[in-house]
Every structure is written in C-alpha cells, then in structure tokens.
SEFIZA-3560 file (N, C-alpha, C; in Angstrom, 3 decimals):
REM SEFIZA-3560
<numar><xx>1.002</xx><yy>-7.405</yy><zz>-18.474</zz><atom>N</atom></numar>
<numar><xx>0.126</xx><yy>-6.271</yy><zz>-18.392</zz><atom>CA</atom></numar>
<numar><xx>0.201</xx><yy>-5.695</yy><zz>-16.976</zz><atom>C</atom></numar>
<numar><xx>0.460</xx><yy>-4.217</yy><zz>-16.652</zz><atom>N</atom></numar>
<numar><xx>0.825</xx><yy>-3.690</yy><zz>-15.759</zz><atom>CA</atom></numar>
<numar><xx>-0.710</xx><yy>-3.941</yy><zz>-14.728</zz><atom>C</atom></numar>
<numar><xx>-0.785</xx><yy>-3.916</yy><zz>-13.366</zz><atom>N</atom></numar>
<numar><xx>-1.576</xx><yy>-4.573</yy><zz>-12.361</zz><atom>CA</atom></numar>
<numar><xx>-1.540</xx><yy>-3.114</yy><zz>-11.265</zz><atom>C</atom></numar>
<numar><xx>-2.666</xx><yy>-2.670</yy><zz>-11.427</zz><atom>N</atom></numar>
<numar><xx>-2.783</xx><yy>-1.068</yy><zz>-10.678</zz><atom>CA</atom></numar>
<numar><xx>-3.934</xx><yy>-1.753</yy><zz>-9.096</zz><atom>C</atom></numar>
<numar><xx>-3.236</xx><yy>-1.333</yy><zz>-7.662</zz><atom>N</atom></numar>
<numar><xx>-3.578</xx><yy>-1.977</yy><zz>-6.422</zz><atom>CA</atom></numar>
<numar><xx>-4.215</xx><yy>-0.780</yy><zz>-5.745</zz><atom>C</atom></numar>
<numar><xx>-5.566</xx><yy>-0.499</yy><zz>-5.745</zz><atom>N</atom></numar>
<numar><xx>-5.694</xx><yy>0.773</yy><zz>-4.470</zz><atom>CA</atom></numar>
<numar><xx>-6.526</xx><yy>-0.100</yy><zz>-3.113</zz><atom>C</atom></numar>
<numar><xx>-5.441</xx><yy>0.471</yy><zz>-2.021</zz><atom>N</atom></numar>
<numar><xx>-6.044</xx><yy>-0.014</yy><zz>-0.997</zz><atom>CA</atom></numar>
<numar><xx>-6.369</xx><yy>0.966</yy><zz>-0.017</zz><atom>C</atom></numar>
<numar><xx>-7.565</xx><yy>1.054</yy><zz>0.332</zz><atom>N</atom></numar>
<numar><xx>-8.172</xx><yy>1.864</yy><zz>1.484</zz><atom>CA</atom></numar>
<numar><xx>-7.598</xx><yy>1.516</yy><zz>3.187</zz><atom>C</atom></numar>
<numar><xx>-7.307</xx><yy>1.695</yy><zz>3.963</zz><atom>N</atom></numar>
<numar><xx>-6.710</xx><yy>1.443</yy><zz>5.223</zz><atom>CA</atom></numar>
<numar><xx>-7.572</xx><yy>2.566</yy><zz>5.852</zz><atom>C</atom></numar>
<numar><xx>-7.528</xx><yy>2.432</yy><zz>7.111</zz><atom>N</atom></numar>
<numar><xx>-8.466</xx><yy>2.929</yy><zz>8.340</zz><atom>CA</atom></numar>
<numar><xx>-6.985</xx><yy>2.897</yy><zz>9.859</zz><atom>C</atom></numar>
<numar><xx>-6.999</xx><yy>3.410</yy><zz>9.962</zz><atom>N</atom></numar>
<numar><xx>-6.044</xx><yy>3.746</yy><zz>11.394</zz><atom>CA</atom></numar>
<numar><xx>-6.840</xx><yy>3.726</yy><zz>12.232</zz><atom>C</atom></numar>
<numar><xx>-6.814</xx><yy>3.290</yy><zz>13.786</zz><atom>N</atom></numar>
<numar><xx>-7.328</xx><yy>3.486</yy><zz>14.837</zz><atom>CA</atom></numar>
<numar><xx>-7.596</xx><yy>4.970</yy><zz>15.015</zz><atom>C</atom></numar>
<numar><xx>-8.261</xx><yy>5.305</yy><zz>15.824</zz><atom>N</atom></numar>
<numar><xx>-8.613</xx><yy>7.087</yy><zz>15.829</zz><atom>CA</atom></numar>
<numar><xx>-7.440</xx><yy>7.588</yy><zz>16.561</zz><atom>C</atom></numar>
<numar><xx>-7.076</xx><yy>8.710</yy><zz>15.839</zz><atom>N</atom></numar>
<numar><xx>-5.813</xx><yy>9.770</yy><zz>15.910</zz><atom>CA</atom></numar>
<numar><xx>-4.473</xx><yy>8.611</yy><zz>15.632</zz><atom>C</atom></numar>
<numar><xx>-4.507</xx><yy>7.772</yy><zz>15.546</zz><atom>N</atom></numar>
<numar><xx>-2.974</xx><yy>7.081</yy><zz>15.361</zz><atom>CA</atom></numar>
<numar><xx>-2.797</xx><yy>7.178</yy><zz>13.466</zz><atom>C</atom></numar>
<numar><xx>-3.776</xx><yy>8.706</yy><zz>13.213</zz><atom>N</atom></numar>
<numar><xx>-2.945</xx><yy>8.499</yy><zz>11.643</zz><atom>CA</atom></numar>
<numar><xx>-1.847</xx><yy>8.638</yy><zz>10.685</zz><atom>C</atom></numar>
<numar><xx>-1.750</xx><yy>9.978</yy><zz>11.611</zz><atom>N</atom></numar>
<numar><xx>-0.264</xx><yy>10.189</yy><zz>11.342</zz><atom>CA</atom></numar>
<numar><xx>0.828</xx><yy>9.193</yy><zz>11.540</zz><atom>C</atom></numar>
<numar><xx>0.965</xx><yy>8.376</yy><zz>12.949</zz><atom>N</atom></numar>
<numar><xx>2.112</xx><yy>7.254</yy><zz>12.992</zz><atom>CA</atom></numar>
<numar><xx>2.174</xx><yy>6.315</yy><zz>12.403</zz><atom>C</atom></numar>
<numar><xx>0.467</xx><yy>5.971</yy><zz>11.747</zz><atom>N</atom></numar>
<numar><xx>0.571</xx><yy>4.607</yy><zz>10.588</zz><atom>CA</atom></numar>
<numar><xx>1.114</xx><yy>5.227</yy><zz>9.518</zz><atom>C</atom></numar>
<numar><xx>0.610</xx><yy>6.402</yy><zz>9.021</zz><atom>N</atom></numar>
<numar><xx>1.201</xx><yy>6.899</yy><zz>7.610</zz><atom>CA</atom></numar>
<numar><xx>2.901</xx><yy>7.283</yy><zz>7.214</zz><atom>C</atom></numar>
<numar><xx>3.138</xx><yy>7.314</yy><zz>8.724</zz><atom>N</atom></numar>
<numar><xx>4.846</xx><yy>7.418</yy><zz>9.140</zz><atom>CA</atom></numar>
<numar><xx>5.235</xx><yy>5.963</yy><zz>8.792</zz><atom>C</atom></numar>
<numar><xx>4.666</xx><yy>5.139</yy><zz>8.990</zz><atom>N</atom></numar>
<numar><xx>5.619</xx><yy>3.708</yy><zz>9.044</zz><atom>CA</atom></numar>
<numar><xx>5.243</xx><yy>3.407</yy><zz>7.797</zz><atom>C</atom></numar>
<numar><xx>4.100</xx><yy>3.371</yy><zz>6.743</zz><atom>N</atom></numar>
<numar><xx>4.396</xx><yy>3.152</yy><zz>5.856</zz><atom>CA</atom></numar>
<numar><xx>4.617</xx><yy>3.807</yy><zz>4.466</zz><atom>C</atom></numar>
<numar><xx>5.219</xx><yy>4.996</yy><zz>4.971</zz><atom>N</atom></numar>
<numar><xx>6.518</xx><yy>5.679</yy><zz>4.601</zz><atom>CA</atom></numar>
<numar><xx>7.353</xx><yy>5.475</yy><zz>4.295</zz><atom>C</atom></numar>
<numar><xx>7.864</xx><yy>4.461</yy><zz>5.518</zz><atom>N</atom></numar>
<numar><xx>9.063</xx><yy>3.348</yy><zz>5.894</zz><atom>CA</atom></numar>
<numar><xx>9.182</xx><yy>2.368</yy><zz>4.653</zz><atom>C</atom></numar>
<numar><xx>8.123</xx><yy>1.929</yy><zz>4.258</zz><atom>N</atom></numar>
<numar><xx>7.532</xx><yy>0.252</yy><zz>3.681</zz><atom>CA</atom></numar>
<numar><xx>7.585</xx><yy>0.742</yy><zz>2.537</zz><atom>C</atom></numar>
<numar><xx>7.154</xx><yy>1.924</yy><zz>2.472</zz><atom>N</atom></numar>
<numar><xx>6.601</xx><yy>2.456</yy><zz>0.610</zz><atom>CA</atom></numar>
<numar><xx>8.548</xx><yy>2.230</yy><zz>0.272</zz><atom>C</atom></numar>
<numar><xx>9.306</xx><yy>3.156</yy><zz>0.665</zz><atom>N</atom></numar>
<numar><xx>10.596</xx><yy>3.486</yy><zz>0.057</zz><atom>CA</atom></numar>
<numar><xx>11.058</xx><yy>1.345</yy><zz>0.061</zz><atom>C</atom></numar>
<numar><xx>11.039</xx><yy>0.779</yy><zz>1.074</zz><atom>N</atom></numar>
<numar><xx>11.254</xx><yy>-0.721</yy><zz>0.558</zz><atom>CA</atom></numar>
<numar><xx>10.744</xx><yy>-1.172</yy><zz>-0.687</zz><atom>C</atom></numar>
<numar><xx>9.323</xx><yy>-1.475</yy><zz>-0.689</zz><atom>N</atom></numar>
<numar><xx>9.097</xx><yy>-1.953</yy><zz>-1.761</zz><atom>CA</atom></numar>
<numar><xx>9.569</xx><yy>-1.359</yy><zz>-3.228</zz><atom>C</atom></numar>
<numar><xx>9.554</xx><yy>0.010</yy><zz>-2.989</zz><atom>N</atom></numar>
<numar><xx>9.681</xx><yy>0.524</yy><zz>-4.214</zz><atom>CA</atom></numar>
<numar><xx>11.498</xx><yy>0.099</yy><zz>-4.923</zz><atom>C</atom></numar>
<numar><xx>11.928</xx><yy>-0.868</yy><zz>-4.393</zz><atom>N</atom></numar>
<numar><xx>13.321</xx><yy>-1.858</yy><zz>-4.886</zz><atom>CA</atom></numar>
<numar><xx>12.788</xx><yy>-3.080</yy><zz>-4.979</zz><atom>C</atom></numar>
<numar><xx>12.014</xx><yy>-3.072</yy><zz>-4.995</zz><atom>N</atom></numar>
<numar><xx>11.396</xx><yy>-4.403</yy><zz>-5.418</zz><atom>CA</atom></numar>
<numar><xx>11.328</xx><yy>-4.368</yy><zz>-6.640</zz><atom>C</atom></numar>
<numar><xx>11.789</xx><yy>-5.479</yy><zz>-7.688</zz><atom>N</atom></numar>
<numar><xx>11.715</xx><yy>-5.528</yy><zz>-9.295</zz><atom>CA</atom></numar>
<numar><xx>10.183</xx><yy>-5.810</yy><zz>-9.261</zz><atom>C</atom></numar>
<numar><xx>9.837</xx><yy>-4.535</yy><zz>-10.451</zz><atom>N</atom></numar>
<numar><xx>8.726</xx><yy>-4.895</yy><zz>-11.244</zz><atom>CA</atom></numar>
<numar><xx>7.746</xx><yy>-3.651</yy><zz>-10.502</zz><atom>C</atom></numar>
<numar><xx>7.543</xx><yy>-3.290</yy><zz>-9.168</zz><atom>N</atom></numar>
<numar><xx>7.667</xx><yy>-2.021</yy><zz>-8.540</zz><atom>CA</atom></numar>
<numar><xx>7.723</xx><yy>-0.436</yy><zz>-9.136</zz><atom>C</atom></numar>
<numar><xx>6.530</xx><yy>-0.262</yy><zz>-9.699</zz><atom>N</atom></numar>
<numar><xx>6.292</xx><yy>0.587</yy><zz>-10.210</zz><atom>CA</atom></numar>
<numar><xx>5.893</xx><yy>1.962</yy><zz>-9.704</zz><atom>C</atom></numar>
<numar><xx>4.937</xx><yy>1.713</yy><zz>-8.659</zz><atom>N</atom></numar>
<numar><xx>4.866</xx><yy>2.622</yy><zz>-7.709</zz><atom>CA</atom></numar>
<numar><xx>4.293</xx><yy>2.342</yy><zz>-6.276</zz><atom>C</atom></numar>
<numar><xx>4.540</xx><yy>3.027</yy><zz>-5.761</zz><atom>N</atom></numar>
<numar><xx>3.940</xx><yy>2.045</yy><zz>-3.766</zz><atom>CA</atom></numar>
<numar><xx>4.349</xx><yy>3.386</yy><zz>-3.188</zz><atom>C</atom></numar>
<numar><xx>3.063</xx><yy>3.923</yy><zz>-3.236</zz><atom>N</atom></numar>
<numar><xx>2.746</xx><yy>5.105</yy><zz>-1.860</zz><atom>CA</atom></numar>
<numar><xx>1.827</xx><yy>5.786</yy><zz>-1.380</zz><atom>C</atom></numar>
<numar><xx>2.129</xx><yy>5.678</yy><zz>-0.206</zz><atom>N</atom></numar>
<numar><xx>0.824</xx><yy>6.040</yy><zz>0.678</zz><atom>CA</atom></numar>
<numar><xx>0.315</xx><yy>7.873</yy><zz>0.445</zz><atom>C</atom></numar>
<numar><xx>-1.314</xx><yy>7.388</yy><zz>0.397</zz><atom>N</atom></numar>
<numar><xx>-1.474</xx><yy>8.976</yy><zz>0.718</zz><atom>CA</atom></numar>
<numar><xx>-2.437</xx><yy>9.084</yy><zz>1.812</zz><atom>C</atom></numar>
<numar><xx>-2.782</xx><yy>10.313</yy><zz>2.531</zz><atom>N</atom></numar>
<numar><xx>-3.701</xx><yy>10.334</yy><zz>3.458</zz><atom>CA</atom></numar>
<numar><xx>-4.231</xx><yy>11.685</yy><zz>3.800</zz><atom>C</atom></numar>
<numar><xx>-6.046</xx><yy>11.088</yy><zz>4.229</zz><atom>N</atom></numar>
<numar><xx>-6.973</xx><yy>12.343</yy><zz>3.972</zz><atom>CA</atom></numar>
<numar><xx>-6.679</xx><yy>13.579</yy><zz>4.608</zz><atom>C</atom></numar>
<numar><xx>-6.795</xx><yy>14.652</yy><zz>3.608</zz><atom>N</atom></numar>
<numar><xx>-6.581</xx><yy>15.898</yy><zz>4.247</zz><atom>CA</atom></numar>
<numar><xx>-7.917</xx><yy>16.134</yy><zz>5.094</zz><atom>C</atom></numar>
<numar><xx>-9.176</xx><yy>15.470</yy><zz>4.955</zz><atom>N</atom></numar>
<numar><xx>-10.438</xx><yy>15.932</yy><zz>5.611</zz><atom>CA</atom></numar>
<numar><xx>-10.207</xx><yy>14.645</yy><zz>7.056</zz><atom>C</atom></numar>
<numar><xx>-10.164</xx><yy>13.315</yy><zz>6.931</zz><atom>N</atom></numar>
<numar><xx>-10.046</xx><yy>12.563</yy><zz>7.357</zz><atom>CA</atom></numar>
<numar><xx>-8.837</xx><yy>12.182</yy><zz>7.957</zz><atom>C</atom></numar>
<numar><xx>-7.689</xx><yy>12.435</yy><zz>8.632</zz><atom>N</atom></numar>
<numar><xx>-5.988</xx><yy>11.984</yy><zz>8.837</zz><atom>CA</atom></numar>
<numar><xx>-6.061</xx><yy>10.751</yy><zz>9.344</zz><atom>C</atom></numar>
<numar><xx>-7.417</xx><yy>10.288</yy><zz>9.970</zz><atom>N</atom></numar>
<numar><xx>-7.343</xx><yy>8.954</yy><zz>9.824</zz><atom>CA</atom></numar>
<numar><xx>-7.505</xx><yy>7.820</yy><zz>9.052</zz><atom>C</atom></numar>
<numar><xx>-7.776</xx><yy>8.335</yy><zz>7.747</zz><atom>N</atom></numar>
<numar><xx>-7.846</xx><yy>7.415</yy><zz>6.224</zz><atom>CA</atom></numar>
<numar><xx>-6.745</xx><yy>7.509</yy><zz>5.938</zz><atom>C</atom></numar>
<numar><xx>-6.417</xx><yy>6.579</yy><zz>5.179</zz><atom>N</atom></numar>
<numar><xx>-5.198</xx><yy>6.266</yy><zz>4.268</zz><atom>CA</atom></numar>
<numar><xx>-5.374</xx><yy>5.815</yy><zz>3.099</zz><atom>C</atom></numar>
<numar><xx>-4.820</xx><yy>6.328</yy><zz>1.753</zz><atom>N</atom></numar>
<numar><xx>-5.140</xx><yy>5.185</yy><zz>0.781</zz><atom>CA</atom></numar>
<numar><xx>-3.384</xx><yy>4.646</yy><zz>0.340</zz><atom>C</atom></numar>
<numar><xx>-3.221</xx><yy>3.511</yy><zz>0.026</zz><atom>N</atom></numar>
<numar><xx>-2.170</xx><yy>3.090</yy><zz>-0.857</zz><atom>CA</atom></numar>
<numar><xx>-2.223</xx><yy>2.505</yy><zz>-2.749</zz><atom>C</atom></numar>
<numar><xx>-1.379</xx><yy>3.406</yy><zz>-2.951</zz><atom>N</atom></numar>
<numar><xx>-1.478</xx><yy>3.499</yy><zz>-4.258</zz><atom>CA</atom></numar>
<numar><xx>-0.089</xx><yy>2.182</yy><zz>-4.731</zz><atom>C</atom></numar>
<numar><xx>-0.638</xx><yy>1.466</yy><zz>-5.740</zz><atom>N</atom></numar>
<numar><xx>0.468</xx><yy>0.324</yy><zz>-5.631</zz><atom>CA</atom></numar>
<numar><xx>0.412</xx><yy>0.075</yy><zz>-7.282</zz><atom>C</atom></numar>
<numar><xx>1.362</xx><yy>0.048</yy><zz>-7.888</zz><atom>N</atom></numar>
<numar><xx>1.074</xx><yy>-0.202</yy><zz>-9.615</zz><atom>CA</atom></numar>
<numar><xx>2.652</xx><yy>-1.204</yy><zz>-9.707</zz><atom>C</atom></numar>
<numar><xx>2.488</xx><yy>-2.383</yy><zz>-10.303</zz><atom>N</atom></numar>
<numar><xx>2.952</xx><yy>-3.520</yy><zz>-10.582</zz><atom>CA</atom></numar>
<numar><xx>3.183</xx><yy>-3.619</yy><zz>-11.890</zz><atom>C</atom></numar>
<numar><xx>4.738</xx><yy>-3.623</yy><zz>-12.440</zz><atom>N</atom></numar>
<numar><xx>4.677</xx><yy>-3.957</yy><zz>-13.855</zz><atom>CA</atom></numar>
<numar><xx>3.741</xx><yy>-5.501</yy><zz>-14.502</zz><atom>C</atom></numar>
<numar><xx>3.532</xx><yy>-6.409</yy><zz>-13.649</zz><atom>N</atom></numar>
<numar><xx>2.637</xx><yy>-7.407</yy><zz>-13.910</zz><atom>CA</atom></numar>
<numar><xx>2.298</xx><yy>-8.371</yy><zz>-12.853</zz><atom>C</atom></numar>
<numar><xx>1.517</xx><yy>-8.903</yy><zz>-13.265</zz><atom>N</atom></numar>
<numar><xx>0.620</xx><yy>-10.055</yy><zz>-12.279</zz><atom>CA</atom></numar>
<numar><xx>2.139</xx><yy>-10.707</yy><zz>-11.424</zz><atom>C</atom></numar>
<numar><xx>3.461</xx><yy>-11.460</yy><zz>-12.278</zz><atom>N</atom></numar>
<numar><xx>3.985</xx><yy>-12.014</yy><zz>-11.849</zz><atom>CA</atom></numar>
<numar><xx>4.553</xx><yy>-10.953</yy><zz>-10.256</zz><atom>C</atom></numar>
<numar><xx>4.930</xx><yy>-10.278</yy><zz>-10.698</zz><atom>N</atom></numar>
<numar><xx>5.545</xx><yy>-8.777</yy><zz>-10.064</zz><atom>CA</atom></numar>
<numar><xx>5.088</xx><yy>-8.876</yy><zz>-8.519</zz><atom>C</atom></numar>
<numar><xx>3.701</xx><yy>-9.204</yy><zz>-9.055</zz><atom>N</atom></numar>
<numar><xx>2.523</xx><yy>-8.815</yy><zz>-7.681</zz><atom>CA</atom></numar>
<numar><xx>2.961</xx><yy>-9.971</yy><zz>-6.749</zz><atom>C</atom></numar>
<numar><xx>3.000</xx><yy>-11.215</yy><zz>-7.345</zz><atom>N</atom></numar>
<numar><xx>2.491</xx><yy>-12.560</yy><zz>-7.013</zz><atom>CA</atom></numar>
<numar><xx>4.117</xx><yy>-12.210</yy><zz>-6.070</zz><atom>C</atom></numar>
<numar><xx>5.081</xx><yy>-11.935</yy><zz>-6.875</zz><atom>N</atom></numar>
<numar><xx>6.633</xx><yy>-12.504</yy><zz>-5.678</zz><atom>CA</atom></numar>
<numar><xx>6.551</xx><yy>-11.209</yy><zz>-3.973</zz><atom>C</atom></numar>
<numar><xx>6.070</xx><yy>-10.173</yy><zz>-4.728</zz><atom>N</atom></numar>
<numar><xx>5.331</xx><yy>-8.526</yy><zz>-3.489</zz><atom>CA</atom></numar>
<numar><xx>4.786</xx><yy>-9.464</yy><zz>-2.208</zz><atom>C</atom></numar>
<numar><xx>3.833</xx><yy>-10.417</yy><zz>-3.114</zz><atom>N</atom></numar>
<numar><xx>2.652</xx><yy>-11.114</yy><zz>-2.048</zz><atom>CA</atom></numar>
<numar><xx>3.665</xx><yy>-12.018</yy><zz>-1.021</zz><atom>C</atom></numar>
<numar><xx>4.934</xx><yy>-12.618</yy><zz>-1.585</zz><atom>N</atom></numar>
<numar><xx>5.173</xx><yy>-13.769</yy><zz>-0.878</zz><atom>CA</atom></numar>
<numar><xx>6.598</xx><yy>-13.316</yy><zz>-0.172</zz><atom>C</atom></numar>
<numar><xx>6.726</xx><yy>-11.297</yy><zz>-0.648</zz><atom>N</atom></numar>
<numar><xx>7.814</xx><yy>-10.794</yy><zz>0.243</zz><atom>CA</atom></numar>
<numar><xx>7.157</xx><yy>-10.694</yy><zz>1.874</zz><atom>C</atom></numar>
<numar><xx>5.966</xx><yy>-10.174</yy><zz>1.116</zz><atom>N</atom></numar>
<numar><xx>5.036</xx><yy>-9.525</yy><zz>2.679</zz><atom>CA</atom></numar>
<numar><xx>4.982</xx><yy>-10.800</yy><zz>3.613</zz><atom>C</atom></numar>
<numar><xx>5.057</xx><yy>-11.567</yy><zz>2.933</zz><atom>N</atom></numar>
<numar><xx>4.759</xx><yy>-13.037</yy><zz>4.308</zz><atom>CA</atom></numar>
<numar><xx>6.124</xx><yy>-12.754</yy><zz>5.179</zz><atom>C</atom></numar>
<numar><xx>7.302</xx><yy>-11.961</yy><zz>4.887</zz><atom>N</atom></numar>
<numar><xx>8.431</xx><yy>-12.220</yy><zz>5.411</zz><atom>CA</atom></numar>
<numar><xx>8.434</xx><yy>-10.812</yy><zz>6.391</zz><atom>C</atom></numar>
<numar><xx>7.845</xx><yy>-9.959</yy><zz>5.982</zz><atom>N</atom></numar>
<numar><xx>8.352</xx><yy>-8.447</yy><zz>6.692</zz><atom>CA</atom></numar>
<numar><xx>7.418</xx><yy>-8.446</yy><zz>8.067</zz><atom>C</atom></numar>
<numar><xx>7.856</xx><yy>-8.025</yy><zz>9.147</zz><atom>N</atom></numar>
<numar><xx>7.624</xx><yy>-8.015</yy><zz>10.228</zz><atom>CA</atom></numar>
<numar><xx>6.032</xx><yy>-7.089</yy><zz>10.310</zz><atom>C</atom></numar>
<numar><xx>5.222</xx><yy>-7.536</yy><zz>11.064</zz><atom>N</atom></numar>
<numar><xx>4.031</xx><yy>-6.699</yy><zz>11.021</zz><atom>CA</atom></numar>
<numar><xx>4.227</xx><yy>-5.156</yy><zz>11.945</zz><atom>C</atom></numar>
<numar><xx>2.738</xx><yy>-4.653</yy><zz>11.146</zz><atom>N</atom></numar>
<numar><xx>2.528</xx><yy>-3.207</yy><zz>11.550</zz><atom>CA</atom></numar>
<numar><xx>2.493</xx><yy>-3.194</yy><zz>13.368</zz><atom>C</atom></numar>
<numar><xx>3.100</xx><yy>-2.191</yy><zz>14.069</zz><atom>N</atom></numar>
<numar><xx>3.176</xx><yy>-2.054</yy><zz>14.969</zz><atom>CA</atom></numar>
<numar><xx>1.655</xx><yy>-2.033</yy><zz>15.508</zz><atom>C</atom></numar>
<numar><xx>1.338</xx><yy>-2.617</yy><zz>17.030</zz><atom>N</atom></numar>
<numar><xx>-0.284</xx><yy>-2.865</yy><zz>17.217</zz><atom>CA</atom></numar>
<numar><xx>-0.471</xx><yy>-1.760</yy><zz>17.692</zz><atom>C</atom></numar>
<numar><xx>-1.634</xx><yy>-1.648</yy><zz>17.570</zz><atom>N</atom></numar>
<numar><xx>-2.801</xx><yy>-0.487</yy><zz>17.891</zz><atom>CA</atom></numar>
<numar><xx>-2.913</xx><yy>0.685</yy><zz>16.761</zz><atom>C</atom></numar>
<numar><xx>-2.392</xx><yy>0.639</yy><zz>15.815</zz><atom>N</atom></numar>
<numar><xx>-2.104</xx><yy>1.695</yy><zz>14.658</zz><atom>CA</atom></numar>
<numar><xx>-3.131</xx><yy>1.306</yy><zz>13.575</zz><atom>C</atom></numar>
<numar><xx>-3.307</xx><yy>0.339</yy><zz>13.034</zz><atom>N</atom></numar>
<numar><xx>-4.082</xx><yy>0.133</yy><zz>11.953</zz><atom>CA</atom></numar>
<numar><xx>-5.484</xx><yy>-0.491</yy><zz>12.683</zz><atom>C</atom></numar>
<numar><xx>-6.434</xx><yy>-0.032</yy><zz>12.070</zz><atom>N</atom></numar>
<numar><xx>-8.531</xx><yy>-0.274</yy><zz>12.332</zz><atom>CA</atom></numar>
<numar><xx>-8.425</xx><yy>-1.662</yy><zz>11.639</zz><atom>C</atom></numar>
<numar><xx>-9.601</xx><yy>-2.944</yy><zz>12.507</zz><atom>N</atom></numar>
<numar><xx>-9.379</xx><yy>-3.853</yy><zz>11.241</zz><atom>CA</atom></numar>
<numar><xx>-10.321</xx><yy>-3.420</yy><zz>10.033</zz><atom>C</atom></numar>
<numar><xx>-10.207</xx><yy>-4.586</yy><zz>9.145</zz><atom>N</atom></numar>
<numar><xx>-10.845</xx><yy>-4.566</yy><zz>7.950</zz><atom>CA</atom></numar>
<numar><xx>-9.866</xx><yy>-3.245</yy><zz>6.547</zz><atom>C</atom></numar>
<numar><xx>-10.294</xx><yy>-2.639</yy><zz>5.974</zz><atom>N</atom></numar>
<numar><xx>-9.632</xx><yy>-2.200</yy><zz>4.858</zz><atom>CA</atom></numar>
<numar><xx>-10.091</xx><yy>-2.862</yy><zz>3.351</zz><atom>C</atom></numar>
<numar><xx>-9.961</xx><yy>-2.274</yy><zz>2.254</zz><atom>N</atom></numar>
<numar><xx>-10.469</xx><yy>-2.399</yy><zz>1.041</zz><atom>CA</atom></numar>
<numar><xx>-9.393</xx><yy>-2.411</yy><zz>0.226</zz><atom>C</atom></numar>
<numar><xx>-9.385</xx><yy>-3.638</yy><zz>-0.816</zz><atom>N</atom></numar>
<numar><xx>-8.212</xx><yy>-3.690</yy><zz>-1.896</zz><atom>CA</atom></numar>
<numar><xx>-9.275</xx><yy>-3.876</yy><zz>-3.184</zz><atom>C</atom></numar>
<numar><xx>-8.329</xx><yy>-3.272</yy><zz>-3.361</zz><atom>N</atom></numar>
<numar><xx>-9.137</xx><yy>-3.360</yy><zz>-5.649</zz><atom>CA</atom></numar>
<numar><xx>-7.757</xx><yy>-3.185</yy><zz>-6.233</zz><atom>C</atom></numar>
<numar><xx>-8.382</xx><yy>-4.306</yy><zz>-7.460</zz><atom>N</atom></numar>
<numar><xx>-7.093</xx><yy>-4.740</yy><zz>-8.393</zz><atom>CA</atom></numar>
<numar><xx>-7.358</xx><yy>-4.240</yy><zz>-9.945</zz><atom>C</atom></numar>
<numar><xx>-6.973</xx><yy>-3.674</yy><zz>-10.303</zz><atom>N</atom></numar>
<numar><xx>-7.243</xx><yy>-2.921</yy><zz>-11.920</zz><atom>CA</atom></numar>
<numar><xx>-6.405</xx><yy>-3.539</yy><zz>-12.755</zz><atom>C</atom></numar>
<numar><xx>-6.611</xx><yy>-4.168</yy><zz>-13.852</zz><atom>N</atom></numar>
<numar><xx>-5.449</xx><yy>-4.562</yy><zz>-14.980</zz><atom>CA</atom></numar>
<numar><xx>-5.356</xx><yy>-2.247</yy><zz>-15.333</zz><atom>C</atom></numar>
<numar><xx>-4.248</xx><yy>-1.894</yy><zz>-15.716</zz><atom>N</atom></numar>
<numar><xx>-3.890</xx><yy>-0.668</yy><zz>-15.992</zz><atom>CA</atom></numar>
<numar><xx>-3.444</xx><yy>-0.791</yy><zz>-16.973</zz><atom>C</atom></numar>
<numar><xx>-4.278</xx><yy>0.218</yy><zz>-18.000</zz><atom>N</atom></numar>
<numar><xx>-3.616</xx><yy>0.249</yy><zz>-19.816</zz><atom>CA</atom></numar>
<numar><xx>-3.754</xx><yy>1.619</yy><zz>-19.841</zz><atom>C</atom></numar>
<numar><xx>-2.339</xx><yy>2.325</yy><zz>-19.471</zz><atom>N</atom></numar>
<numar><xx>-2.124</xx><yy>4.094</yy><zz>-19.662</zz><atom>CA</atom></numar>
<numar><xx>-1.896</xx><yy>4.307</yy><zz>-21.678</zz><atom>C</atom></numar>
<numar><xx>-2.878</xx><yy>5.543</yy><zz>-21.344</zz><atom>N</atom></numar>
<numar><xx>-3.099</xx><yy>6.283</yy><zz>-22.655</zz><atom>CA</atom></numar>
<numar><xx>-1.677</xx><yy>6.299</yy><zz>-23.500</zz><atom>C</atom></numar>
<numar><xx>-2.082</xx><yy>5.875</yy><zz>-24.462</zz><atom>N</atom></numar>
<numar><xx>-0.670</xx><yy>5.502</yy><zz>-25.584</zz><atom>CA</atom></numar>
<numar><xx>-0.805</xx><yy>7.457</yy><zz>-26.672</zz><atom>C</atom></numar>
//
C-alpha cells in the first residue's frame, strides 16, 4: 500500500532559497530510488522561508530501504535548515 510523507521544514531566516536549492539536488536523487514515487520540495510563496516536502512511496518496504539510504548521504550544509520540522505519514489510496 502506497505510503504518502509530508514534511514541513523551516530554514534559518532568509537562507530559503539555498535550502530549497539543495534539496532540489536530493529531490532529483531520490527520485531513482526504486519504489520512489514522488520526492519534491515546494516552498512558501508568502513565507520563502517554509518549505514543505512532498514524498509518496510505492510502500512501507520502499520507505524503510529511503530511511537506511539517508543514514549514508552526507548532511545538509550548516546554518541552512531551523531545528525541529514536522513529518506525517498517510497510508495513500488514490481515487480508483
């Protein structure tokens, strides 16, 4: 069952544009990732320092190998991302 990810992100003030640049970078990676359905960033036209990431997983397994790529990829450059941030996990059943 397909596994729909929205995550809220916060940028340090004015560094929104350069976080939303790098994971730009990250979105086009993952999206070769098997099972990789969709992975991309969007960000507030009122706010440029919000970000949301939109992430949809053909399934749980999908997610679980995503989780144990990220342990490997080099972190976000410092001072760019605010801490804290919000993830929500949706099982996703699109209209038949």
């Amino acid at each position: 069952m397909p596994v729909r990810l929205i995550v809220s992100i916060a940028a340090n003030p004015g560094k929104g544009n350069e976080l939303a640049a790098v994971y730009r970078g990250r979105c086009a990676d993952v999206m070769k990732e098997p099972g990789c359905l969709q992975f991309e960033v969007f960000q507030s036209v009122v706010d440029p320092d919000r970000l949301t990431l939109l992430e949809l997983w053909a399934d749980q397994a999908a997610l679980d190998v995503h989780a144990g790529v990220n342990l490997t990829r080099a972190p976000l450059p410092p001072g760019l991302r605010a801490p804290g941030g919000v993830r929500e996990d949706y099982i996703y059943t699109p209209k038949q």
